[in-house]
C-alpha positions as CSV (number, residue, x, y, z in Angstrom):
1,X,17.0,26.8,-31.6
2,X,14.0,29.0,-31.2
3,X,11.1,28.6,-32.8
4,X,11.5,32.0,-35.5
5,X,15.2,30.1,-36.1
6,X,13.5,27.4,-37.2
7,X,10.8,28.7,-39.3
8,X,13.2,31.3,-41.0
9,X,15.8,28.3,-41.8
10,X,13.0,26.1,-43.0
11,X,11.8,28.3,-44.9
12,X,14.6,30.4,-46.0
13,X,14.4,29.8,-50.1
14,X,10.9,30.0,-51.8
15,X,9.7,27.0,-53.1
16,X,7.6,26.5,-56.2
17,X,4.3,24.7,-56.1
18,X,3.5,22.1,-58.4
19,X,-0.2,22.2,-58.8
20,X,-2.2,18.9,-60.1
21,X,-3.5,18.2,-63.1
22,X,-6.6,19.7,-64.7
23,X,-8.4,15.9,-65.2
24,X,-7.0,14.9,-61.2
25,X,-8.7,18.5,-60.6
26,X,-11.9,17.9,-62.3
27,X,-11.5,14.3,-60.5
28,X,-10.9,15.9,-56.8
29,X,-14.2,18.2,-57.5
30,X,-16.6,15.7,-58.3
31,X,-15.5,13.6,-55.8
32,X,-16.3,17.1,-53.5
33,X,-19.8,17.5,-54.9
34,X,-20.6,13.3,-53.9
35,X,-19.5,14.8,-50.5
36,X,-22.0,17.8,-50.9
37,X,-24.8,15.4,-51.5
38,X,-23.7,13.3,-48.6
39,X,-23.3,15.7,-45.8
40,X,-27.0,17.0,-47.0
41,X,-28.2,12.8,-46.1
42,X,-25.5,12.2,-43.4
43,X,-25.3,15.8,-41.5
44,X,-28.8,18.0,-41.9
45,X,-27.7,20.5,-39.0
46,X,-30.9,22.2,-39.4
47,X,-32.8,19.6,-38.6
48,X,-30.5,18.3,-36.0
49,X,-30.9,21.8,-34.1
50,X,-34.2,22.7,-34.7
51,X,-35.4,18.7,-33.7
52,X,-32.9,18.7,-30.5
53,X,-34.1,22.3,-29.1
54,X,-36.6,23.6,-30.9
55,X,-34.5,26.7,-32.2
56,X,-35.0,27.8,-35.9
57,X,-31.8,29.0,-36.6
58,X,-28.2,29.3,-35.1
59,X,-27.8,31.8,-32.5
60,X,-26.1,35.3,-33.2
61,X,-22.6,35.1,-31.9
62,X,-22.6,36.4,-28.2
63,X,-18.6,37.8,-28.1
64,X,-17.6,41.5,-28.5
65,X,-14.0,42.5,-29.1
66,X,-12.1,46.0,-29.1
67,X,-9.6,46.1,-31.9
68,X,-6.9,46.6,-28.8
69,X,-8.4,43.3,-26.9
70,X,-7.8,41.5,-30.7
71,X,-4.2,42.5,-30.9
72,X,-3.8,41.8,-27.1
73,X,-5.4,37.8,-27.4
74,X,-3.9,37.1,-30.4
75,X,-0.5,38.7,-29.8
76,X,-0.5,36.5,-26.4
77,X,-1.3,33.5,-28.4
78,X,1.5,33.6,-30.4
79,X,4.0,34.6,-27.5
80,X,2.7,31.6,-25.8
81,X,3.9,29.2,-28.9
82,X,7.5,30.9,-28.4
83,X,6.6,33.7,-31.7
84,X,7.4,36.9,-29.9
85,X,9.0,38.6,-32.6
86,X,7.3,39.4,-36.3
87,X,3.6,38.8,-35.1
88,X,2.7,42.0,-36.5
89,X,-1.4,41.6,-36.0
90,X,-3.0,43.6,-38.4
91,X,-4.3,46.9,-36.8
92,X,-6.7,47.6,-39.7
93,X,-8.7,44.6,-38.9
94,X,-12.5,44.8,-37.8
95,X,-13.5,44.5,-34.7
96,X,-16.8,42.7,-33.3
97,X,-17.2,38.9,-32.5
98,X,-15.0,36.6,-32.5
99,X,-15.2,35.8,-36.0
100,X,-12.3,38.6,-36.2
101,X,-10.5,37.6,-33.5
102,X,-9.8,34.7,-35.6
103,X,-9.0,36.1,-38.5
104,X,-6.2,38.3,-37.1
105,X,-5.0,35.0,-35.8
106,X,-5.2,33.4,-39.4
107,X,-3.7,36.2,-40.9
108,X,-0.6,36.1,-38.9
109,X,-0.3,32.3,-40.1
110,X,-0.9,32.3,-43.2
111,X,2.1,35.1,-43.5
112,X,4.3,33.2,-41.2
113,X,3.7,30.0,-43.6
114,X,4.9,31.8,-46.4
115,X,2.4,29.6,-48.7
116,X,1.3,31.2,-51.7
117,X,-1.9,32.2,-52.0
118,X,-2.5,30.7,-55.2
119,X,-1.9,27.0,-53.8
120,X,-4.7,24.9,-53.2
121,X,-3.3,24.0,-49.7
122,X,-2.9,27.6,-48.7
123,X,-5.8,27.9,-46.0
124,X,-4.7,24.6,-44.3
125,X,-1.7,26.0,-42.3
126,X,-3.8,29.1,-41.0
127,X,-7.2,26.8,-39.9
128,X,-5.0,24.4,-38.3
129,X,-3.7,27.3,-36.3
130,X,-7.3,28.1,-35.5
131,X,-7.3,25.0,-33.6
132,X,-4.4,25.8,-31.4
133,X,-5.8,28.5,-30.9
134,X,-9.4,27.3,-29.8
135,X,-7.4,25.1,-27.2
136,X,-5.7,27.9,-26.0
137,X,-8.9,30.0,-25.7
138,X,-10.0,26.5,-23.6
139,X,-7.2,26.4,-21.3
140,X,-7.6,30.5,-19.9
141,X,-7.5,30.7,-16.4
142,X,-9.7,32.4,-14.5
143,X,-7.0,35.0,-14.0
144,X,-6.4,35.1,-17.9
145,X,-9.8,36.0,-18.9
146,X,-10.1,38.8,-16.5
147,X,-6.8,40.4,-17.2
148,X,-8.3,40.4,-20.8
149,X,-11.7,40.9,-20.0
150,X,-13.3,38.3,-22.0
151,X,-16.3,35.8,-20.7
152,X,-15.2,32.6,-21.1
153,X,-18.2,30.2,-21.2
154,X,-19.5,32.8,-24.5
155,X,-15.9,32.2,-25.4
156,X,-16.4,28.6,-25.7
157,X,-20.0,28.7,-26.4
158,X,-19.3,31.2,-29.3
159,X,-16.3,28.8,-30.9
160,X,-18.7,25.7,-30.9
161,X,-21.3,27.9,-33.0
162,X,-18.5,29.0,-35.0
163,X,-17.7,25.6,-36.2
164,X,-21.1,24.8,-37.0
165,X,-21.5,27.9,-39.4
166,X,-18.5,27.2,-40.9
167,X,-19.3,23.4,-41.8
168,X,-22.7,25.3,-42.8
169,X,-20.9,27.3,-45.3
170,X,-18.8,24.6,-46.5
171,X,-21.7,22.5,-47.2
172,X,-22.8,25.6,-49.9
173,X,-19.4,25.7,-51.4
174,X,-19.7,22.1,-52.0
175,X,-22.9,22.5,-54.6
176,X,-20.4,23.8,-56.8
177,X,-16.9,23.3,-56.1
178,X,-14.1,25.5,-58.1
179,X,-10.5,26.8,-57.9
180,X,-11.4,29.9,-55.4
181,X,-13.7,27.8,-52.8
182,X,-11.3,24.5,-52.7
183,X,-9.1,26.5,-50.6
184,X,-11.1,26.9,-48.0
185,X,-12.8,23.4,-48.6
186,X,-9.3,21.9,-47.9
187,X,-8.5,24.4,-45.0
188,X,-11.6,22.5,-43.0
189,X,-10.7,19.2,-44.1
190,X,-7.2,19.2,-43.0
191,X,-7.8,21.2,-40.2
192,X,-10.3,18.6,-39.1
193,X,-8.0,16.1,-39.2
194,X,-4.9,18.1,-37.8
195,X,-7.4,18.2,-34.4
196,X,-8.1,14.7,-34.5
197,X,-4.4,13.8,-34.7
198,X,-3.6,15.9,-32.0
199,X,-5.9,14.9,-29.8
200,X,-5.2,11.0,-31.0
201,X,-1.5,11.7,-29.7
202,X,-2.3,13.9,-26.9
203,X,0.2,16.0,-28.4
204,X,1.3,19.4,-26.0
205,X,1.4,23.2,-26.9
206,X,5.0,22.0,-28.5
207,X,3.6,19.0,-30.1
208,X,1.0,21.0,-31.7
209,X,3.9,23.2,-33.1
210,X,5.8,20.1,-34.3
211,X,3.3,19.0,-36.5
212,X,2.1,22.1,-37.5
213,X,5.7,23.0,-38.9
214,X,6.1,19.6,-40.8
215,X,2.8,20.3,-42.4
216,X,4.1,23.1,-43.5
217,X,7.4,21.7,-44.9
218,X,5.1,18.8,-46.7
219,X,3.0,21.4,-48.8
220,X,5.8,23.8,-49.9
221,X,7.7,20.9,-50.9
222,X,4.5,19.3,-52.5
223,X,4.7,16.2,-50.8
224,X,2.5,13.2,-51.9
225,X,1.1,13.6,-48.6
226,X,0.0,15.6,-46.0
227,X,-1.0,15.2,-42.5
228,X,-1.1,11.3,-43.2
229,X,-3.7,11.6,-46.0
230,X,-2.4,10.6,-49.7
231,X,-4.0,13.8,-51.7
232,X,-4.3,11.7,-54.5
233,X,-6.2,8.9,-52.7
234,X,-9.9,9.6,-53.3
235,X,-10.9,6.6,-49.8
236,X,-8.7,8.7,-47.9
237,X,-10.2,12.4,-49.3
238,X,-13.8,10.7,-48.1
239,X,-11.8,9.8,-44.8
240,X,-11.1,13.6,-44.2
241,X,-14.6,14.7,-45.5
242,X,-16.2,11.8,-42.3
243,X,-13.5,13.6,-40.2
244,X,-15.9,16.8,-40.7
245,X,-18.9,15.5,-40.3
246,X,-18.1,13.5,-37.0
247,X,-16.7,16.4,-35.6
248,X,-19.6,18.9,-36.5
249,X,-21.8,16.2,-34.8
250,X,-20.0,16.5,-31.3
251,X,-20.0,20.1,-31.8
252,X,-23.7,20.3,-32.2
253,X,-23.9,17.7,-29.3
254,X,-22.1,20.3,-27.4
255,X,-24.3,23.3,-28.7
256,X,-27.2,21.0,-27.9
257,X,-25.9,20.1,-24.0
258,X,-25.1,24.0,-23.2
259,X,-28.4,24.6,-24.7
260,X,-30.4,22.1,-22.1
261,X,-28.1,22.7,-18.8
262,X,-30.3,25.6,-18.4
263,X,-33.3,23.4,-18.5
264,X,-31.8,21.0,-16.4
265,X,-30.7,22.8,-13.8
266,X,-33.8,24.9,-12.7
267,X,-35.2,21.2,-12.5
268,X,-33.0,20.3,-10.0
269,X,-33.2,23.4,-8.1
270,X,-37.0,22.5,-7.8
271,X,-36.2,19.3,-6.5
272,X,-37.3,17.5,-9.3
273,X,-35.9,14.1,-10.8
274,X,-34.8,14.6,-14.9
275,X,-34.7,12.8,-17.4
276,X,-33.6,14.0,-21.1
277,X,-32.0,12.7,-23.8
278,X,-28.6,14.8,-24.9
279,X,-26.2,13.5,-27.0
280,X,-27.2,10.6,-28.2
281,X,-27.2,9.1,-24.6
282,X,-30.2,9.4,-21.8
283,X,-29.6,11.4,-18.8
284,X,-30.9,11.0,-15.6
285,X,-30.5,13.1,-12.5
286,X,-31.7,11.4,-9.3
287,X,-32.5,13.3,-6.6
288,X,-34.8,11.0,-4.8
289,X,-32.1,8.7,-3.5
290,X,-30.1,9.4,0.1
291,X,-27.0,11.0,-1.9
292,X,-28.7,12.3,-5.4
293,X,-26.5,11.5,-8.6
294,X,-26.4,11.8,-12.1
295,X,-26.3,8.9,-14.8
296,X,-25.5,9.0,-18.8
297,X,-26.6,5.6,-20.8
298,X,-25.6,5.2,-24.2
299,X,-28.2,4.9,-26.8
300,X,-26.8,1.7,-28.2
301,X,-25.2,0.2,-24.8
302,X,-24.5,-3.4,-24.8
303,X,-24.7,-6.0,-22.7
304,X,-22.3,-6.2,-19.8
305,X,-21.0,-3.0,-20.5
306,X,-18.7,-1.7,-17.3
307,X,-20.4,1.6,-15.6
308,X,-17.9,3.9,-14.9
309,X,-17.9,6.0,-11.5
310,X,-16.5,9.3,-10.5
311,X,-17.8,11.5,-7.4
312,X,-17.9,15.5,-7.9
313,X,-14.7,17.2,-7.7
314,X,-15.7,20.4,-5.9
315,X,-15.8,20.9,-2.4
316,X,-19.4,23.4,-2.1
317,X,-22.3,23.0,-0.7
318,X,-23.8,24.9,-3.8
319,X,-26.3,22.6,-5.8
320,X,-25.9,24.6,-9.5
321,X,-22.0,24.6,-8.8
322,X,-22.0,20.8,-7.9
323,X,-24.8,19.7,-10.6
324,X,-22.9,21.8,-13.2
325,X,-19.5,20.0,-12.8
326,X,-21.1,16.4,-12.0
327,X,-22.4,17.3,-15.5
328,X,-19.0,17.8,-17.2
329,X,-17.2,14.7,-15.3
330,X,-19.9,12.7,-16.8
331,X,-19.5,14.0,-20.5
332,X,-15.6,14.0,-20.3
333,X,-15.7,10.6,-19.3
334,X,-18.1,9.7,-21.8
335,X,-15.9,11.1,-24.2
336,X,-12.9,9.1,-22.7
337,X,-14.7,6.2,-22.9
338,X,-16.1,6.8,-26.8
339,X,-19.8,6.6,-25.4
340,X,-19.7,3.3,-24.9
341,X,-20.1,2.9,-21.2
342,X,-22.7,4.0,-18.9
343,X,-21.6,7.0,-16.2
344,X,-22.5,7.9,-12.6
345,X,-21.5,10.5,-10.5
346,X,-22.6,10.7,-7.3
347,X,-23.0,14.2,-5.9
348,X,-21.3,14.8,-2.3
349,X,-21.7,18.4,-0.8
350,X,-19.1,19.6,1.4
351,X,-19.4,21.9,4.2
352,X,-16.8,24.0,6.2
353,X,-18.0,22.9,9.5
354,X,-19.0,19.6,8.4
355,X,-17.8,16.3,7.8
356,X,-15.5,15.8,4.5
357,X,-17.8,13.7,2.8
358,X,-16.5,13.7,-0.6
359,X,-13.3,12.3,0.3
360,X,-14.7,9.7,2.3
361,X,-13.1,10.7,5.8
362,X,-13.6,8.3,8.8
363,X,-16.2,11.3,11.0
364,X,-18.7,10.2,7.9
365,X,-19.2,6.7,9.4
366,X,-18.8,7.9,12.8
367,X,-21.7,10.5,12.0
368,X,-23.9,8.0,9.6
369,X,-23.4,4.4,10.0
370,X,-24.8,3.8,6.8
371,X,-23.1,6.3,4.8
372,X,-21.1,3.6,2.9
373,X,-23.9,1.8,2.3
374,X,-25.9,5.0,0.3
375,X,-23.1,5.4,-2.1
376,X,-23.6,1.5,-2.9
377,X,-27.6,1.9,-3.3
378,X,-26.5,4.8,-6.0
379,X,-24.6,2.4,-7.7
380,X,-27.3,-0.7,-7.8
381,X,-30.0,1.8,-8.3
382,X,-28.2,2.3,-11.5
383,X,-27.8,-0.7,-12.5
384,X,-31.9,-0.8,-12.0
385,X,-32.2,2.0,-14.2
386,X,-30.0,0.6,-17.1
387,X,-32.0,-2.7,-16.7
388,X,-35.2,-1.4,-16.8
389,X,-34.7,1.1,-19.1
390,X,-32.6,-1.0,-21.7
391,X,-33.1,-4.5,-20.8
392,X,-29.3,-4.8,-20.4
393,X,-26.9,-6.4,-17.7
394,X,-24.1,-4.8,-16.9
395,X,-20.9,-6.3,-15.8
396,X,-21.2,-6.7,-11.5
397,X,-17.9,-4.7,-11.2
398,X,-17.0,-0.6,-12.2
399,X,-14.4,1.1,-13.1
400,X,-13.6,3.9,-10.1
401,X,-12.0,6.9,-11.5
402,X,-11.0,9.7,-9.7
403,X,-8.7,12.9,-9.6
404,X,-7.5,14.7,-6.4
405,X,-10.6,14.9,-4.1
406,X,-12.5,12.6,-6.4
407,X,-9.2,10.7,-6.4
408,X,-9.2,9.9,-2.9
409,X,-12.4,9.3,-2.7
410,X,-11.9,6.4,-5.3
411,X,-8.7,4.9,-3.1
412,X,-10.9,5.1,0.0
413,X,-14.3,3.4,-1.8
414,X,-12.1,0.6,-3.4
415,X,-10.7,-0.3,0.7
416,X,-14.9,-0.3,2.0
417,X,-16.0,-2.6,-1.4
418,X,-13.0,-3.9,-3.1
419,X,-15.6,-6.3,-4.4
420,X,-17.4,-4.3,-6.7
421,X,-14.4,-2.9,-8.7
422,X,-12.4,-3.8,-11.5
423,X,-10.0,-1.1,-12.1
424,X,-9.5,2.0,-9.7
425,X,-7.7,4.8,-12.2
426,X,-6.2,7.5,-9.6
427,X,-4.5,10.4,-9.8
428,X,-3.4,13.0,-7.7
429,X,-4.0,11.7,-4.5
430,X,-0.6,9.8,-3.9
431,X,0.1,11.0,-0.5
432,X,-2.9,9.2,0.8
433,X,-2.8,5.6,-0.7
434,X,-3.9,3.5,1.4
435,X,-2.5,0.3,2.7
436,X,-4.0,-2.8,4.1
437,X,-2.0,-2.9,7.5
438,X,-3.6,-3.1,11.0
439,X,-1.2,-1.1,12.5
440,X,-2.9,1.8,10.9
441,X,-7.0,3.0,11.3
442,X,-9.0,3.6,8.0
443,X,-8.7,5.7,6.2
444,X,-4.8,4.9,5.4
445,X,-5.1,1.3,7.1
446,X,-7.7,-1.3,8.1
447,X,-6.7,-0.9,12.3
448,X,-10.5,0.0,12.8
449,X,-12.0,-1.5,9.5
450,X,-14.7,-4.0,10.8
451,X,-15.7,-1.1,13.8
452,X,-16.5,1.1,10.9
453,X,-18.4,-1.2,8.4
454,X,-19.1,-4.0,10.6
455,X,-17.2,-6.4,8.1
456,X,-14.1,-8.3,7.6
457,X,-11.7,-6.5,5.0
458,X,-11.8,-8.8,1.7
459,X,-8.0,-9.0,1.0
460,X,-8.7,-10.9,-1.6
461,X,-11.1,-8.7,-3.6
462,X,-8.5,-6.2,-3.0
463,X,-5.5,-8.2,-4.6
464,X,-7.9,-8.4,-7.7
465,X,-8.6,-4.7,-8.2
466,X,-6.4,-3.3,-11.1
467,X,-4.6,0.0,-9.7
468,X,-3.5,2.7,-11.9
469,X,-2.2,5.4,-9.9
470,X,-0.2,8.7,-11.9
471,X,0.8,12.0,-10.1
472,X,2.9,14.8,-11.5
473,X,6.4,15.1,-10.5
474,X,5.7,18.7,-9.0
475,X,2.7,17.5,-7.0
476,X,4.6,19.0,-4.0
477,X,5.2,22.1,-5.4
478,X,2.6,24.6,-3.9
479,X,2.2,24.5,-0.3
480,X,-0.1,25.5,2.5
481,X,-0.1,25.8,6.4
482,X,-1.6,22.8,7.7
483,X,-2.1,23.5,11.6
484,X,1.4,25.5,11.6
485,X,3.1,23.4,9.9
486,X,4.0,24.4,6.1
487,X,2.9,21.3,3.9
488,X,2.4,20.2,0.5
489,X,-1.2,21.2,-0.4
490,X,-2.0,18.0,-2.2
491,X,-0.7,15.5,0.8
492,X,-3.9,14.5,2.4
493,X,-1.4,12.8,4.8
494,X,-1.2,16.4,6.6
495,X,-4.8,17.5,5.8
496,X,-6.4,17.0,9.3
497,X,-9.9,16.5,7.9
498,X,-9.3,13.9,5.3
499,X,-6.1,12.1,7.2
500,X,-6.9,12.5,11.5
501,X,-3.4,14.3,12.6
502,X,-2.2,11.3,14.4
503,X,-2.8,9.0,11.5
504,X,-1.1,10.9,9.5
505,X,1.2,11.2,12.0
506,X,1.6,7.3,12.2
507,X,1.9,6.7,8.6
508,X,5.1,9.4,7.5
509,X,6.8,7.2,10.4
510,X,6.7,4.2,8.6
511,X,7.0,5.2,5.3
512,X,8.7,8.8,4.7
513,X,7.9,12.3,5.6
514,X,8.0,13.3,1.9
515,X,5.4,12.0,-0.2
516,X,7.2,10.6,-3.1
517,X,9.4,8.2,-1.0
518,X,6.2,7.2,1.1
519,X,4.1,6.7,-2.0
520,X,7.0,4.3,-3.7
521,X,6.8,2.7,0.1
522,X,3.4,2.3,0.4
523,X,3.7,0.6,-3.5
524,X,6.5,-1.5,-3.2
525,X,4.7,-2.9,-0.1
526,X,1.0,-3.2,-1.6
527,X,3.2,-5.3,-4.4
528,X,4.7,-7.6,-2.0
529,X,1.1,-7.9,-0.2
530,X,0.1,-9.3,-4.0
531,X,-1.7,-5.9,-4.7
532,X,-1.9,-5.3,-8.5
533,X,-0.7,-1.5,-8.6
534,X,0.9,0.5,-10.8
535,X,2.3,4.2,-9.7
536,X,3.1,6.6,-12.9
537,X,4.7,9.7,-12.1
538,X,4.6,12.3,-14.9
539,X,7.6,14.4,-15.6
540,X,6.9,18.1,-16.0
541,X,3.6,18.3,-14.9
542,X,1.9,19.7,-11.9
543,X,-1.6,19.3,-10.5
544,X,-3.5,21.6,-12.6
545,X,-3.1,24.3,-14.8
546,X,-3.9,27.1,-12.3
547,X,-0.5,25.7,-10.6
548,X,1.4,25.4,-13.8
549,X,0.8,28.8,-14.8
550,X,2.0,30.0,-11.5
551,X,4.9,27.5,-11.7
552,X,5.8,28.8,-15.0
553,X,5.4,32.7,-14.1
554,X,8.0,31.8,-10.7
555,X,10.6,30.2,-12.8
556,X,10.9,31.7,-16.2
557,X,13.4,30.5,-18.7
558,X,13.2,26.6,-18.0
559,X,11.2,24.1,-19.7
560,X,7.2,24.9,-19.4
561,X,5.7,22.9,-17.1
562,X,1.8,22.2,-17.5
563,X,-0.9,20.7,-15.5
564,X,-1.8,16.8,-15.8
565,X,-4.9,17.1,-18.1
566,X,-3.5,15.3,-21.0
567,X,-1.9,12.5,-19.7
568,X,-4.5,11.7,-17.2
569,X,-6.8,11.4,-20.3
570,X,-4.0,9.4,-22.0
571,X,-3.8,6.9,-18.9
572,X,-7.7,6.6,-18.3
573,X,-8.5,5.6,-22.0
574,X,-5.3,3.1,-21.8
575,X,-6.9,1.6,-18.3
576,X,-10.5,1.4,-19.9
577,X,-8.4,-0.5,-23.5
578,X,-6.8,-3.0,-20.8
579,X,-9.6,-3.6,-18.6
580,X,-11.8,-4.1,-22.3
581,X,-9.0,-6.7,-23.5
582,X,-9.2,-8.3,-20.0
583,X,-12.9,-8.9,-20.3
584,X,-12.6,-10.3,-23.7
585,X,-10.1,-12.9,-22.4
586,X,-12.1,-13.8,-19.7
587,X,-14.9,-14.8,-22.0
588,X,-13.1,-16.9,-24.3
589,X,-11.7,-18.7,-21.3
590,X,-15.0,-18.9,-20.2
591,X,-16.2,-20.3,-23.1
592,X,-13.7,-23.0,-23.8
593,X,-14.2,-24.5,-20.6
594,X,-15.9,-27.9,-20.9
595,X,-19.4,-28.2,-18.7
């Protein structure tokens, strides 16, 4: 059943609204006023601006929209949620910033909803399609945004400042709350929380849909609640109302980071070390050391917190481009992590004719001995910082993440120190995984291991590394020509300057040609070795989106396939949960042992 079938049988007889009582309503608004007074204590965005950056007032939105490029964005929005019928955008709507993009896209939902207008709830269905669409706007390729000619950083830029304002005017309506204004009070509430639900569940595009359909089923049919808040329940009204105020705090941490990256980054193309503090967390960028790096510290870190690694993702030799996403690994993964653990990323450059030394690749220690030994004095150096700057400890062993390139260098860092690591989360990079077998030369075996770092391989330490390893199960999809021979692009077994050809070579004979069956190989081996690995391979999904919009535009009319984003933020938050519990049980063993 398509998704029109289902709204038109959902929805097919008109339901009437029971609307509260005057005293619950008198009840609901001074409970709203409390709130007014609160966010003025809790949430003074003024001040927060003005004190983080020195600006006096919000900037004026930067967007500019034709009333075709309107119809055109938001008629694509709803084709992309299956709605390719009845969209109907209004043609009489202004056109300017993106404040009326917006609207065309809240009009279409609040028809669609078939709400009345005179319910209380009316505005939640059409902001909570605002924030389907704002994730949409987010997930525009490249390609996208120039088909439609829109900038996409004042996109996103724009939709952050949009969210303040908004909370801004809420805050006014709030002085005196009354029957016209609680429509739009509830709108941001529920809104609020339909995002943080979403997000909680790392629900899809279809997901999204899902719950945006039973929301609407639960207010036409005046359920008691609505998107798991009790409307009666004045604790779980304040619950919604926090919901706001948390999230207009990230978004004028966001505001506030954009506004400083600027700053930042004509420091670092002066050479010069920084230091600033930006979202609640201090940020250092070292550039002093052998390989520079950045590093995030929580305000309120505590003791024997776990620092979290990731090198760059981005194969350039460009500073601003690899300073500018070392920047954005390091806030998503504070984000994963709830800003609770410290984050380095080391910054590797990459050159055509060079050595490929952000994934690690065995010419690095051929060319610098004591290569492996720099990205160990960024991690201790670190560690220094922390301790100096905070007076805290934190725990001897990190947790490696990595994705694709970071990816493999994460499976190559945890062969060299194996005892420094606690968990190694990696995804996209299961054609390379490497194995401790002498029959094989690093960087896929340990053949050559002590030649290289003029050690003994600690199988031990390695046995007591937690592996998490996911891939999606179109990884092998797109291919490239490898040396003449056509190849998965994402196999480093075949890439000749990651993987040496006769390495590669070496290792499809003993464990497959295609990557799946080798990577289950290579597994069900490193299990029987006493390796503690897990391999996750996710159904539907591709290596990015860039792929899964080309996947989807190749083969029409089967199930939409999308890139790995959202489970590989699912699986890192559950590997940081597990390796938190583990800690925990450590200590009370530790504890209850007699001296």
């Amino acid at each position: 059943m398509g998704i029109i079938d289902f709204i038109s049988q959902l929805f097919k007889r008109k339901e009437k609204q029971a609307l509260p009582k005057p005293e619950e309503t008198n009840k609901i608004f001074e409970e709203l006023q409390k709130f007014g007074k609160e966010i003025e204590t809790e949430l003074n965005i003024d001040e927060l601006i003005i004190n983080s950056e020195n600006i006096k007032q919000l900037p004026r939105l930067k967007t500019r929209f034709s009333r075709e490029q309107i119809i055109n964005i938001a008629t694509r929005f709803y084709e992309s949620l299956g709605i390719k019928e009845n969209i109907n955008i209004d043609t009489t709507v202004k056109h300017e910033d993106i404040n009326y993009l917006f609207q065309a896209v809240n009009r279409v939902a609040q028809r669609f909803s078939k709400i009345e207008t005179s319910d209380e709830y009316s505005k939640v269905i059409p902001k909570c399609m605002e924030k389907i669409f704002e994730n949409y706007l987010k997930s525009l390729s490249d390609n996208e945004c120039r088909e439609l000619k829109i900038n996409k950083e004042e996109i996103k830029n724009d939709v952050i400042l949009r969210n303040i304002a908004e909370t801004l005017k809420i805050k006014k309506d709030l002085i005196n709350p009354n029957s016209i204004n609680i429509k739009q009070i509830f709108g941001k509430f529920y809104a609020t929380k339909f995002d943080e639900i979403c997000n909680r569940n790392q629900l899809n595009k279809d997901g999204q849909i899902r719950l945006l359909l039973q929301t609407i089923r639960d207010i036409k049919s005046n359920q008691k609640k609505i998107l798991e808040s009790d409307k009666s329940n004045m604790m779980q009204l304040r619950s919604l109302e926090s919901g706001v105020i948390q999230d207009t705090k990230n978004k004028i941490n966001q505001f506030v980071l954009n506004n400083k990256i600027e700053k930042i980054m004509k420091k670092i193309e002066m050479n010069q070390n920084v230091i600033e503090n930006i979202m609640g967390q201090e940020l250092y960028i070292n550039l002093k050391t052998e390989i520079p790096f950045i590093l995030l510290i929580p305000n309120q870190i505590k003791n024997k917190a776990t620092l979290i690694m990731e090198s760059n993702n981005l194969a350039t030799n460009n500073k601003q481009k690899l300073f500018s996403q070392g920047l954005e690994t390091a806030r998503s993964l504070s984000e994963l992590s709830k800003g609770q653990n410290p984050i380095i990323v080391p910054i590797l450059s990459s050159d055509k004719n060079d050595q490929y030394w952000q994934q690690l690749s065995a010419e690095c220690f051929e060319k610098d001995r004591n290569f492996n030994e720099k990205i160990l004095e960024t991690i201790e150096k670190s560690k220094k910082i922390i301790k100096d700057e905070k007076g805290i400890e934190v725990n001897n062993k990190i947790f490696l993440n990595g994705y694709s390139s970071s990816g493999v260098f994460a499976q190559r860092l945890a062969l060299i120190y194996p005892e420094i690591i606690d968990t190694a989360c990696i995804g996209g990079a299961s054609g390379s995984i490497p194995i401790p077998d002498s029959r094989l030369d690093y960087p896929l075996g340990i053949k050559n291991y002590e030649e290289l770092f003029q050690k003994p391989f600690d199988m031990d330490a390695y046995k007591n590394i937690n592996f998490e390893y996911y891939v999606g199960s179109l990884e092998s999809y797109v291919k490239s020509n490898r040396n003449g021979t056509i190849a998965p692009m994402h196999d480093m077994s075949y890439f000749a300057i990651s993987v040496p050809t006769e390495i590669g070579k070496q290792q499809r004979e003993l464990f497959g040609d295609e990557m799946f069956e080798r990577a289950k190989k290579t597994v069900e081996t490193l299990k029987e070795q006493g390796v503690k690995i897990n391999h996750k391979i996710l159904y539907n999904c591709i290596h990015n989106d860039k792929e899964a919009e080309k996947y989807n535009k190749e083969n029409p009319g089967i199930p939409i396939v999308t890139g790995v984003r959202e489970e590989r933020d699912k699986i890192i938050k559950t590997a940081l949960r597990e390796m938190k519990e583990r800690q925990k049980n450590k200590e009370k063993e530790e504890k209850n042992i007699p001296n």
